[in-house]
C-alpha positions as a LaTeX table, in Angstrom:
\begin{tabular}{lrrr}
\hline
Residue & $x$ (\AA) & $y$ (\AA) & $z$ (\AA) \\
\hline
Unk1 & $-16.56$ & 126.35 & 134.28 \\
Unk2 & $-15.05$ & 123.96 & 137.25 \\
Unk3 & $-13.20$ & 120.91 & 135.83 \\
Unk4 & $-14.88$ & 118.87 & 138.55 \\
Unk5 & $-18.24$ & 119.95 & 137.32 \\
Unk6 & $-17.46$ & 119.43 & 133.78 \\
Unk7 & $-20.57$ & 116.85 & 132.30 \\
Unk8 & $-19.95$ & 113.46 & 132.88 \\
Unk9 & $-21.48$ & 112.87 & 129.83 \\
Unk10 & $-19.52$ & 115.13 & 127.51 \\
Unk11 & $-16.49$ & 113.69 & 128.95 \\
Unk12 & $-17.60$ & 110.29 & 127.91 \\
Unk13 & $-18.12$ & 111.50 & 124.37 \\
Unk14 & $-15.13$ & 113.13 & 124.51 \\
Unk15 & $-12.94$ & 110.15 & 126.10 \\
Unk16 & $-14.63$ & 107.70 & 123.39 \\
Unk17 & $-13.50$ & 110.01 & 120.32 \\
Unk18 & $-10.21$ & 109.86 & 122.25 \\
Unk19 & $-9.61$ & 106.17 & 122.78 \\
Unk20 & $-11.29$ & 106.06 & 125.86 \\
Unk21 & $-13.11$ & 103.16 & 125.02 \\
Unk22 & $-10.38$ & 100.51 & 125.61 \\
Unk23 & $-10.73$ & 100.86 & 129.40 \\
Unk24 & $-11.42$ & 97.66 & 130.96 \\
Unk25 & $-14.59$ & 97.60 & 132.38 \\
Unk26 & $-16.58$ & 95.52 & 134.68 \\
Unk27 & $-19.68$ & 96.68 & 135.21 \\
Unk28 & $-21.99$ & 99.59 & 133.46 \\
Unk29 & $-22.02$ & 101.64 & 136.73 \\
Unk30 & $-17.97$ & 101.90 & 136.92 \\
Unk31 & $-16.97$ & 103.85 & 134.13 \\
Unk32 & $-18.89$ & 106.45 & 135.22 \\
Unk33 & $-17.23$ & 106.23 & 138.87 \\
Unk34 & $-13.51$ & 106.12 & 137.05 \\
Unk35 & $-14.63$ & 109.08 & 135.41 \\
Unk36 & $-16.21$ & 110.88 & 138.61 \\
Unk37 & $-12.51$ & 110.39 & 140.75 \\
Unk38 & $-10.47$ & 111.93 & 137.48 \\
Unk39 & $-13.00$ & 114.93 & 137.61 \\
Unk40 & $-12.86$ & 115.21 & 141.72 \\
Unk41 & $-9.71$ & 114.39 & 141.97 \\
Unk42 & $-5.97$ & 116.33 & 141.56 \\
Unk43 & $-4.27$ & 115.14 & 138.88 \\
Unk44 & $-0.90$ & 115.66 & 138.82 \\
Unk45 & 1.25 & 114.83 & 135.38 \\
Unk46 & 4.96 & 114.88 & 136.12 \\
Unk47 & 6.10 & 115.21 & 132.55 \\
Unk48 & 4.28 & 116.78 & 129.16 \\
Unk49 & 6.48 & 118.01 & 126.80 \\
Unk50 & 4.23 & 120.50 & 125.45 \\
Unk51 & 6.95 & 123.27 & 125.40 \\
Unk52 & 9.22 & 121.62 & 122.72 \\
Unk53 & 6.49 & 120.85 & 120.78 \\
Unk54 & 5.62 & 124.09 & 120.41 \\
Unk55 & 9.67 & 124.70 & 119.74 \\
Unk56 & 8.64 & 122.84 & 116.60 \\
Unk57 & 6.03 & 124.94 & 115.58 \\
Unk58 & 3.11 & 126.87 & 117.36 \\
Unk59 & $-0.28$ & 125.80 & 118.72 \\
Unk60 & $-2.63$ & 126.66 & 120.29 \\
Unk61 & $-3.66$ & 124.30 & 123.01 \\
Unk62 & $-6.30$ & 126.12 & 124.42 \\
Unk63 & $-8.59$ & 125.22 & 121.55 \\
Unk64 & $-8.36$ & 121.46 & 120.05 \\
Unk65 & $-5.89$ & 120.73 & 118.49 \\
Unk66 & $-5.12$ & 117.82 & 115.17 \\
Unk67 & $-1.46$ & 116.92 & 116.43 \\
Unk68 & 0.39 & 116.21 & 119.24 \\
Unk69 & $-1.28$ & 114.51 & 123.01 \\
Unk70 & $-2.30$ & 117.80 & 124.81 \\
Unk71 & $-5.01$ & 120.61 & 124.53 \\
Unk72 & $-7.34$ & 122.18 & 127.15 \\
Unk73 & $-10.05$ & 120.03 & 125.44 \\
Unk74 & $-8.57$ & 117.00 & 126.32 \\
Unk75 & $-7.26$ & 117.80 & 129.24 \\
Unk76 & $-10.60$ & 118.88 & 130.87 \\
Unk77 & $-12.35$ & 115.09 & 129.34 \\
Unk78 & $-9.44$ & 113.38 & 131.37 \\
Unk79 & $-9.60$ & 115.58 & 134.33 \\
Unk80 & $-5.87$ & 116.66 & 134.28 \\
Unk81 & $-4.90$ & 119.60 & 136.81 \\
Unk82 & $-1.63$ & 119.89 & 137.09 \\
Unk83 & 0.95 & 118.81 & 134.27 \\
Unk84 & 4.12 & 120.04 & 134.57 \\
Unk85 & 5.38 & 121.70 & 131.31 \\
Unk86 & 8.96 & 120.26 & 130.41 \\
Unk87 & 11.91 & 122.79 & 129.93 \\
Unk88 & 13.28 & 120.63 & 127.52 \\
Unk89 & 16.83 & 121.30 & 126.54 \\
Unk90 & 18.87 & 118.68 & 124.19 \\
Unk91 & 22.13 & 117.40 & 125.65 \\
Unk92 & 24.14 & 118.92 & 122.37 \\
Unk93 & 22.95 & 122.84 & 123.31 \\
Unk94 & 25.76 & 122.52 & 126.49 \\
Unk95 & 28.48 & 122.52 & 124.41 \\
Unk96 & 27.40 & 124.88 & 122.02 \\
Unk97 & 26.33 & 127.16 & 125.29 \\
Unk98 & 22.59 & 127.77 & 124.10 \\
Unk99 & 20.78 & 125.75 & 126.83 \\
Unk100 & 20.19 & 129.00 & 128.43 \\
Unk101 & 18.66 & 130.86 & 125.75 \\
Unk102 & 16.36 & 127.63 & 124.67 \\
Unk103 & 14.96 & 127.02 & 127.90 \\
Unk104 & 14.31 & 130.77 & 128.46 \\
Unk105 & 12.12 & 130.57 & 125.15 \\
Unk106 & 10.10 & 127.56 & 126.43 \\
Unk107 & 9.33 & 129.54 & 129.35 \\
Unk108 & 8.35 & 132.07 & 127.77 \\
Unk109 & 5.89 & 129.98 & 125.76 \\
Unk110 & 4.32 & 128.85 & 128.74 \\
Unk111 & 3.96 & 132.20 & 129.45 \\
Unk112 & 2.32 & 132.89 & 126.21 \\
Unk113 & $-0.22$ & 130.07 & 126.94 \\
Unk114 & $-1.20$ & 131.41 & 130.14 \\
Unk115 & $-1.23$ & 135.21 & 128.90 \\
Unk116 & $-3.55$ & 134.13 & 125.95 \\
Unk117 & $-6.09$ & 131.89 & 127.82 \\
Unk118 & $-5.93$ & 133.23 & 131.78 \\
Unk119 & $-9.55$ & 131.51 & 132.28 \\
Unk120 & $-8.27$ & 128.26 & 131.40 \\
Unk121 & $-4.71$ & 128.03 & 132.21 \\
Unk122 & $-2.40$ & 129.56 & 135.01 \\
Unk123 & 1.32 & 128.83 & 136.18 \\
Unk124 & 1.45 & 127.32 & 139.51 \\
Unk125 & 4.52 & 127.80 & 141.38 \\
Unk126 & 3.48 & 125.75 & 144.66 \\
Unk127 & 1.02 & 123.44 & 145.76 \\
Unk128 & $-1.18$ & 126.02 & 147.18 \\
Unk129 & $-1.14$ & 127.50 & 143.63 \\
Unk130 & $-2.54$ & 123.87 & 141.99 \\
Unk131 & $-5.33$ & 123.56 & 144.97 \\
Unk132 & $-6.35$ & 127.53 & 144.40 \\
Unk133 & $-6.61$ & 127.26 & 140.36 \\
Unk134 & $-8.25$ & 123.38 & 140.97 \\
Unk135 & $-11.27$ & 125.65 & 142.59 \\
Unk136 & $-11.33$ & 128.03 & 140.30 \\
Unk137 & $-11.65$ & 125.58 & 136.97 \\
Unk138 & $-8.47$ & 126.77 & 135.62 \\
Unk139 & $-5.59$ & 124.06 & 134.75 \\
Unk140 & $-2.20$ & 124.59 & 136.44 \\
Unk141 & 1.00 & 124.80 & 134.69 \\
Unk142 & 4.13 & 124.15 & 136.88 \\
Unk143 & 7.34 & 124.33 & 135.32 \\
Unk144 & 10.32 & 121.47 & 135.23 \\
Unk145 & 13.47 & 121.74 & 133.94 \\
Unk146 & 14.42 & 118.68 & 131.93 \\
Unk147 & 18.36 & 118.43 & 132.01 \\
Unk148 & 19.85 & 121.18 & 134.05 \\
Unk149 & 22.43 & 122.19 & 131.54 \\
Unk150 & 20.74 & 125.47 & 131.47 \\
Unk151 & 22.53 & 126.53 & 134.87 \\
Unk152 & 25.48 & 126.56 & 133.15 \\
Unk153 & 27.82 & 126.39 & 135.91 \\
Unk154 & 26.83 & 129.17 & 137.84 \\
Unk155 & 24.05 & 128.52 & 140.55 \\
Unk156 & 22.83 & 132.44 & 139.91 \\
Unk157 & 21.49 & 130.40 & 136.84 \\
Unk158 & 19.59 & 128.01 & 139.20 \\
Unk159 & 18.21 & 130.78 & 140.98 \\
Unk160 & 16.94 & 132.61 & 138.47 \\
Unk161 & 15.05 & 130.04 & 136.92 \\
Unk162 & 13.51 & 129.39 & 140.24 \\
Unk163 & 12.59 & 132.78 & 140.16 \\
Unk164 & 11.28 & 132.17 & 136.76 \\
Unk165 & 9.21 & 129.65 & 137.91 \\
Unk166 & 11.02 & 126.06 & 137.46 \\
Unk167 & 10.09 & 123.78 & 140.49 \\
Unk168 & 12.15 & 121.09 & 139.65 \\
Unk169 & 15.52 & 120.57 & 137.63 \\
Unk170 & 15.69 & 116.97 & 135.65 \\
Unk171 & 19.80 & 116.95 & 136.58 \\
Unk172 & 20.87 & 115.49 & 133.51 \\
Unk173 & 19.51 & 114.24 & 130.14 \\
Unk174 & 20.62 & 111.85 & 127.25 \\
Unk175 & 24.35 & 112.86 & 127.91 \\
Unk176 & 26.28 & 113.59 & 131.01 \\
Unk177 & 26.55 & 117.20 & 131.60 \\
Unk178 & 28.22 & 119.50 & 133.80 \\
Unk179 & 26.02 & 118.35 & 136.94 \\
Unk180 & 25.94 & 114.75 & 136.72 \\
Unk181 & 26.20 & 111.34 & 134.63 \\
Unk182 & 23.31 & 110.65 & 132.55 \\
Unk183 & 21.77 & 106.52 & 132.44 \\
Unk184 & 22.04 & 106.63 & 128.74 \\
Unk185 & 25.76 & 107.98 & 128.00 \\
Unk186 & 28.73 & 105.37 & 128.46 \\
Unk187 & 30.63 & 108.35 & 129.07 \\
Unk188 & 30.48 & 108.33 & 133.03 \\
Unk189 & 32.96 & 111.16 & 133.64 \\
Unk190 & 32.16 & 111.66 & 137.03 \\
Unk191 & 30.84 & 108.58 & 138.60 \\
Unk192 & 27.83 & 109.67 & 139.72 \\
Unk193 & 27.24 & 113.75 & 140.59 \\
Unk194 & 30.03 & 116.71 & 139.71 \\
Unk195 & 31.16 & 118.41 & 142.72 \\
Unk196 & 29.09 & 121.31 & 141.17 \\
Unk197 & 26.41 & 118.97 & 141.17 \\
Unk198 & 26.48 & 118.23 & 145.08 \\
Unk199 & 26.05 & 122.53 & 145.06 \\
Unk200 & 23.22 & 122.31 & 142.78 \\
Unk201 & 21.36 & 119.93 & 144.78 \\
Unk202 & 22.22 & 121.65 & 148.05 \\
Unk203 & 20.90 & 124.87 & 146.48 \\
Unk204 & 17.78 & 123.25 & 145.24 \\
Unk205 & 16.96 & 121.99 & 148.41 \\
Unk206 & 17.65 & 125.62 & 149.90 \\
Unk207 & 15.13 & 126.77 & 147.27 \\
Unk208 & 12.75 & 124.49 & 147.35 \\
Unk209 & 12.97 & 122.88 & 143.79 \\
Unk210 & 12.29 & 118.93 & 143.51 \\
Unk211 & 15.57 & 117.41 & 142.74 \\
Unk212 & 14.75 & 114.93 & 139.59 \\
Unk213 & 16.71 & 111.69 & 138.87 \\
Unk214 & 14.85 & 110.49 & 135.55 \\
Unk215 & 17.88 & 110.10 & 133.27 \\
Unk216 & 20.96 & 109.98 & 135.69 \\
Unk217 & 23.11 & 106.90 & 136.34 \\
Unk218 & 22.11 & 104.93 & 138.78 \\
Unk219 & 25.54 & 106.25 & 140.76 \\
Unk220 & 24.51 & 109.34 & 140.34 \\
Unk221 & 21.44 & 108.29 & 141.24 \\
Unk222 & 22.75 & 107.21 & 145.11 \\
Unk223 & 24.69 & 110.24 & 145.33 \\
Unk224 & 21.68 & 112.43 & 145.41 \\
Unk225 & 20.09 & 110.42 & 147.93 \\
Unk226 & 22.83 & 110.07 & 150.17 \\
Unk227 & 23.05 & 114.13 & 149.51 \\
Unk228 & 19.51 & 115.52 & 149.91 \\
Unk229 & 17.90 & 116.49 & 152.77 \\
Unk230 & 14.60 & 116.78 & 150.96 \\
Unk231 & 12.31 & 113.94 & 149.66 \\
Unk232 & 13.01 & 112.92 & 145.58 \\
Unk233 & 11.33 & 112.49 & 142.51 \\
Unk234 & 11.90 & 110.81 & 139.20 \\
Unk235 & 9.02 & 112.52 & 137.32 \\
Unk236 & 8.76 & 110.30 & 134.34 \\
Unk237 & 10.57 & 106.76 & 134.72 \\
Unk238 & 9.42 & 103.17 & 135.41 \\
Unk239 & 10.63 & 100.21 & 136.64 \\
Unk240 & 13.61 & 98.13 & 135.30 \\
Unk241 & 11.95 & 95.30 & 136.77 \\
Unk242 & 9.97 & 94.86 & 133.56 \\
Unk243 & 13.09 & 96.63 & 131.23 \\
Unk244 & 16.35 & 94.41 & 132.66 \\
Unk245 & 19.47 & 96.12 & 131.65 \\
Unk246 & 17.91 & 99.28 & 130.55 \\
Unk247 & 19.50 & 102.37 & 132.85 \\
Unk248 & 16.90 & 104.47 & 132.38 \\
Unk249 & 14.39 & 103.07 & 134.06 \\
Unk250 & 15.06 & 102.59 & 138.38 \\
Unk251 & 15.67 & 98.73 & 139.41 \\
Unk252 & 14.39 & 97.28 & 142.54 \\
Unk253 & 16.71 & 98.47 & 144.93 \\
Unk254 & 16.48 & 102.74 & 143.42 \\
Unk255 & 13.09 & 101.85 & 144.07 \\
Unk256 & 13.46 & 101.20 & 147.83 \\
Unk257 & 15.72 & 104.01 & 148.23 \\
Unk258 & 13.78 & 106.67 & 146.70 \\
Unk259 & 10.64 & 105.52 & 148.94 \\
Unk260 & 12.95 & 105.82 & 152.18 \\
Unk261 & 13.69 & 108.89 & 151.17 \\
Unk262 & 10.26 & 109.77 & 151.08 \\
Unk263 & 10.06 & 110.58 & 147.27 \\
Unk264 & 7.73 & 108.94 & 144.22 \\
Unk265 & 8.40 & 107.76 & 141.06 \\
Unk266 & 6.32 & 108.93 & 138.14 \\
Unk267 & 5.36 & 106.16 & 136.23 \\
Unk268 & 6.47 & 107.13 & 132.27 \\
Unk269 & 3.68 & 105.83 & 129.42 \\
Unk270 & 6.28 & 105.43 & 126.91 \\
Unk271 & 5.91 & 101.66 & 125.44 \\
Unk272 & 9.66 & 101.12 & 125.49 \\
Unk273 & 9.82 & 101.90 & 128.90 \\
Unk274 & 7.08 & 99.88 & 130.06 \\
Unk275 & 7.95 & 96.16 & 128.36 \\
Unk276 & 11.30 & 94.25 & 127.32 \\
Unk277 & 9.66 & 93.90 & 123.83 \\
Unk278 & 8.88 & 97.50 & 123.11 \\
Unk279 & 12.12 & 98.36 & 124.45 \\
Unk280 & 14.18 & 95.73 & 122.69 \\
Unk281 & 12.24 & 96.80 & 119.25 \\
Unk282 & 12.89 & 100.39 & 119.81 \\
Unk283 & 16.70 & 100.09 & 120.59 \\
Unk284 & 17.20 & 97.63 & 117.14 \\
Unk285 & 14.95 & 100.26 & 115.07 \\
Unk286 & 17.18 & 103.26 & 116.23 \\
Unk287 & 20.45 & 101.78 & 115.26 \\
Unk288 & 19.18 & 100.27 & 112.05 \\
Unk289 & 17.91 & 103.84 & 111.51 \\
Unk290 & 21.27 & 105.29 & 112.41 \\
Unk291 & 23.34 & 103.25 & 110.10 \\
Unk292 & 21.14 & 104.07 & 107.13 \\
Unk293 & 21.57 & 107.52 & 107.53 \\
Unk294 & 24.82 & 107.20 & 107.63 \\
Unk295 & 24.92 & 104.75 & 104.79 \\
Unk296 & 23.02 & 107.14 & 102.68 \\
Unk297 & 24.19 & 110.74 & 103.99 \\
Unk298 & 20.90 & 111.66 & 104.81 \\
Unk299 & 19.97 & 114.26 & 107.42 \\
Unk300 & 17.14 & 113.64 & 110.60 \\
Unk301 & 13.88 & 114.23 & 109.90 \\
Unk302 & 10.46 & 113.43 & 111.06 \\
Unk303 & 9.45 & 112.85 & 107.74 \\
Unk304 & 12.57 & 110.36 & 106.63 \\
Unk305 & 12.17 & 108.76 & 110.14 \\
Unk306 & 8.47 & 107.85 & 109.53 \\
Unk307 & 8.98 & 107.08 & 106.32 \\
Unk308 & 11.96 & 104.94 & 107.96 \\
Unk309 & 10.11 & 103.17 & 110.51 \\
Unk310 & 6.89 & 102.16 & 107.57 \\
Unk311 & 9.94 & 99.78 & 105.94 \\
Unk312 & 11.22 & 98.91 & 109.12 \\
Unk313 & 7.61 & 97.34 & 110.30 \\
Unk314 & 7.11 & 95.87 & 106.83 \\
Unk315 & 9.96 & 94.09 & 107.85 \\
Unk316 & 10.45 & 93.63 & 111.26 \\
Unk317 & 6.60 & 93.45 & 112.22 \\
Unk318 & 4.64 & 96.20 & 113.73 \\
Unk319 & 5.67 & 98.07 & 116.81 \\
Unk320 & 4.58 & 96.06 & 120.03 \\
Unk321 & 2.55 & 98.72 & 121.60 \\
Unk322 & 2.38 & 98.30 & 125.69 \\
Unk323 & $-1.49$ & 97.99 & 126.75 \\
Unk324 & $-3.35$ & 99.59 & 129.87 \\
Unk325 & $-2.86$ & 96.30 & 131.70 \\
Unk326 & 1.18 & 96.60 & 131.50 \\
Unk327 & 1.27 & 100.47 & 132.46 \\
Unk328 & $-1.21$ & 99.23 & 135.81 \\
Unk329 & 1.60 & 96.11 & 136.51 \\
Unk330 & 4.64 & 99.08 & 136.65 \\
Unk331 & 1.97 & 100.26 & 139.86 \\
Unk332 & 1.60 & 97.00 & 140.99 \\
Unk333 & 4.72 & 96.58 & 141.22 \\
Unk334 & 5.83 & 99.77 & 142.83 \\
Unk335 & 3.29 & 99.38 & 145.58 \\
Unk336 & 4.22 & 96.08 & 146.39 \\
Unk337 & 8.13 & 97.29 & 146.66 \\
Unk338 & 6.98 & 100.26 & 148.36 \\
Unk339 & 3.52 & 101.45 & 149.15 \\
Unk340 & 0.64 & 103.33 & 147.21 \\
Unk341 & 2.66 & 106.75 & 149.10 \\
Unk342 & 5.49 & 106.28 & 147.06 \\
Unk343 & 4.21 & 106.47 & 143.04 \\
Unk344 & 2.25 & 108.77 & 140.63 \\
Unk345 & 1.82 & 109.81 & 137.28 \\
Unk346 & 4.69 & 111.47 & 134.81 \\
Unk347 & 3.56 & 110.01 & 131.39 \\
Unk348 & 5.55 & 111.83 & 129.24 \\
Unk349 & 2.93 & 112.47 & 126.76 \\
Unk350 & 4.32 & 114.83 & 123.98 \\
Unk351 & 7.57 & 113.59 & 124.35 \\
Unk352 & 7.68 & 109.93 & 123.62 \\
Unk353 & 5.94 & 110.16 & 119.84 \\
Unk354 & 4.30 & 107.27 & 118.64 \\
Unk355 & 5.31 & 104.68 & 121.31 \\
Unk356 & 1.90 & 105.09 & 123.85 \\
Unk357 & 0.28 & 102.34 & 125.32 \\
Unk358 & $-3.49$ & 101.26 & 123.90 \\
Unk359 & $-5.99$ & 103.45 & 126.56 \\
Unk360 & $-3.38$ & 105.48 & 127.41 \\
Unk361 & $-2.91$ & 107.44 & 123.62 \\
Unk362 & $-3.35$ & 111.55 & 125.08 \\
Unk363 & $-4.20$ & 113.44 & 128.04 \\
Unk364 & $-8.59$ & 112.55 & 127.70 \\
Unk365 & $-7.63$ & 109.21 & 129.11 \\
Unk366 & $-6.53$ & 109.03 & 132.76 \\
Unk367 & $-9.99$ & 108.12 & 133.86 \\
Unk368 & $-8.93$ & 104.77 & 131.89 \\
Unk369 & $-5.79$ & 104.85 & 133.98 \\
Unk370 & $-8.33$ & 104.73 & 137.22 \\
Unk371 & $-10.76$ & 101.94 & 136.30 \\
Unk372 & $-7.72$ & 99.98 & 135.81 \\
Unk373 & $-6.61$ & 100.98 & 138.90 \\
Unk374 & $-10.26$ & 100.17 & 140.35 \\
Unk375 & $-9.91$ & 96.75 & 138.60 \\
Unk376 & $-7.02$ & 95.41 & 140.42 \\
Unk377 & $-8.81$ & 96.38 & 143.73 \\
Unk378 & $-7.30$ & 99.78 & 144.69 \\
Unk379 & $-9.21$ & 102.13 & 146.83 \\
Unk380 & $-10.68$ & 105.79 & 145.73 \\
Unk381 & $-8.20$ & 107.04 & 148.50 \\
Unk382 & $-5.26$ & 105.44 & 147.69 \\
Unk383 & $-6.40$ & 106.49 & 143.82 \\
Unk384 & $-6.47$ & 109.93 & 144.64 \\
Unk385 & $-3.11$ & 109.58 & 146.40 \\
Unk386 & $-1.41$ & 108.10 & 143.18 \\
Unk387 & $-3.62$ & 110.80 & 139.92 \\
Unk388 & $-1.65$ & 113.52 & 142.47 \\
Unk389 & $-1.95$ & 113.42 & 146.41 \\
Unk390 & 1.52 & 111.60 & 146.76 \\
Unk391 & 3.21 & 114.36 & 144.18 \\
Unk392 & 2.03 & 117.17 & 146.34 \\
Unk393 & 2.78 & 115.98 & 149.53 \\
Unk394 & 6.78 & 115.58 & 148.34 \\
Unk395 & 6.37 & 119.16 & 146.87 \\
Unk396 & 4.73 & 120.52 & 150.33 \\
Unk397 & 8.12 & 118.73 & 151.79 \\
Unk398 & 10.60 & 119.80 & 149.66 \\
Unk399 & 9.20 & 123.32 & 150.53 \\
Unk400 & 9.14 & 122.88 & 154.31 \\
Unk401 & 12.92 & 121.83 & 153.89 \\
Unk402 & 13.04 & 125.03 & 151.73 \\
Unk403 & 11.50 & 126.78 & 154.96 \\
Unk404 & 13.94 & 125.37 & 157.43 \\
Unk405 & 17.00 & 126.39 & 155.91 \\
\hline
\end{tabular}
């Protein structure tokens, strides 16, 4: 069955027992046209951590599924292509040396995925792959690495996992590594890349994997610019415009750099990343959280840190969920820095919990994401450009740089 021939109507039903329903709309004929351009359309998810979700216990996503913001069914109602499965490894495996061995196992469950359900999901390892299984009805999985800890000092690592299929390598991630500084660490032992980072990104760009900057310091940050010869991505960040003082996200000026550079940032979902509130909530309910573990010698858990963050609203107020409307300004904004050549999609959907926007909650609602888009006066072409055109274009490039060398 073709994803761009799935029923218009089903995928109504489907994007209104989703959430779908809190798309601004304007007129009875333009849901249906939002919907239309997410089915016709190549879209192209930066981030979905669907690998270390499955780290925390197996499902399978090829059937519907009760937890987490991915399955096939969704994925078809939303029109998603392309999403490229995380190889998530935590900062702490480096030093214990088992970033390796964990990111080989996520792999391999992608692997599993495909081998289980080949008529509905394949890897893709280029662009020609996406376009080829985008004919056939089948969803694309394309690999990236998220913190490159995993190459473990030896750039046989790096080529291996390209051989493995990884297509780009997130250089760092909550804690500077071997490679490079990371935004959220004080610890910037480098100032910017490793000299074994400057290899890494020289041998990416040999290869012809997407050098990522989500989660480095900004230095670190201009030293892959000034260093790579191949257009760059940040496949699930936004703009610090709307954040000030948070790292993570790129400010005005990264912004303007990556575009001359001819790369896109991927515009993350994630509430906190999105609006000062969210973020400024989040950041006070993780070190509140912190000190009362510590206070009562109690060990992480999902269950203690829901349980946690119940008391915490009680008495701190909900959590300010981000709407549609402030995901769309983080384009805006973008586009008015830049152009509409120069974002796209990475909404980190599996891996920022219970933070998503409202009409934005799981992977049934990009056509949401386009009748904002339709809203505030975009074009169907420069649509298309941002649900995938402009992430394929820097992936053709980085693999014509790939070509030249």
């Amino acid at each position: 069955m073709s994803l761009r021939n799935f029923s218009v109507s089903l995928t109504a039903a489907l994007l209104a027992a989703c959430g779908g329903s809190e798309a601004p709309r304007s007129s009875d004929a333009q849901p249906a046209t939002a919907t239309e351009i997410a089915q016709n359309a190549i879209i192209v998810d930066g981030h979905i951590d669907v690998p270390y979700r499955l780290e925390e216990g197996w499902v399978d996503v090829s059937e519907a599924t009760d937890s987490g913001d991915f399955d096939y069914p969704r994925a078809v109602a939303g029109g998603l292509n392309a999403p490229f499965m995380s190889i998530y490894t935590p900062a702490d495996l480096e030093a214990e040396g088992r970033s390796r061995e964990v990111a080989d196992k996520l792999i391999d469950f992608v692997e599993r995925i495909v081998a289980e359900s080949p008529d509905k999901f394949a890897i893709a390892r280029s662009p020609a792959d996406v376009e080829r299984h985008f004919e056939a009805g089948i969803i694309s999985l394309p690999l990236g690495m998220e913190n490159g800890s995993p190459i473990e000092g030896d750039l046989e690592n790096l080529r291996y996992f390209y051989a493995r299929g990884v297509r780009y390598v997130t250089l760092a991630h909550s804690l500077s590594n071997h490679i490079s500084d990371s935004s959220y660490d004080d610890n910037k032992q480098w100032g910017g890349l490793s000299d074994f980072g400057r290899a890494v990104v020289q041998e990416m760009n040999r290869l012809g994997i997407m050098v990522d900057i989500s989660h480095v310091s900004d230095d670190a940050f201009y030293d892959v610019i000034e260093l790579s010869k191949a257009p760059v991505i940040a496949s699930h960040s936004s703009a610090r415009h709307f954040t000030p003082g948070w790292e993570r996200n790129m400010s005005d000026e990264m912004i303007v750099a990556l575009a001359e550079n001819e790369g896109i940032i991927m515009i993350n979902f994630g509430s906190a990343f999105l609006t000062r509130e969210a973020w400024a909530y989040g950041t006070a309910r993780r070190a509140a959280y912190a000190e009362y573990r510590e206070n009562e010698g109690l060990e992480d858990s999902d269950a203690l840190a829901q349980s946690f963050n119940e008391t915490y609203a009680n008495e701190h107020g909900p959590y300010p969920y981000a709407t549609l409307d402030d995901v769309l300004d983080h384009f805006d904004h973008v586009v008015e820095l830049t152009s509409v050549e120069n974002v796209g999609i990475g909404s980190d959907y599996d891996g920022v919990g219970d933070s998503l926007p409202t009409g934005l909650k799981d992977v049934s609602t990009y056509p949401n994401l386009v009748q904002g888009l339709l809203d505030r006066g975009y074009s169907e072409e420069d649509i298309v450009k941002i649900l995938g055109g402009n992430a394929l274009r820097v992936w053709r490039q980085v693999e014509a740089v790939a070509g030249s060398n």
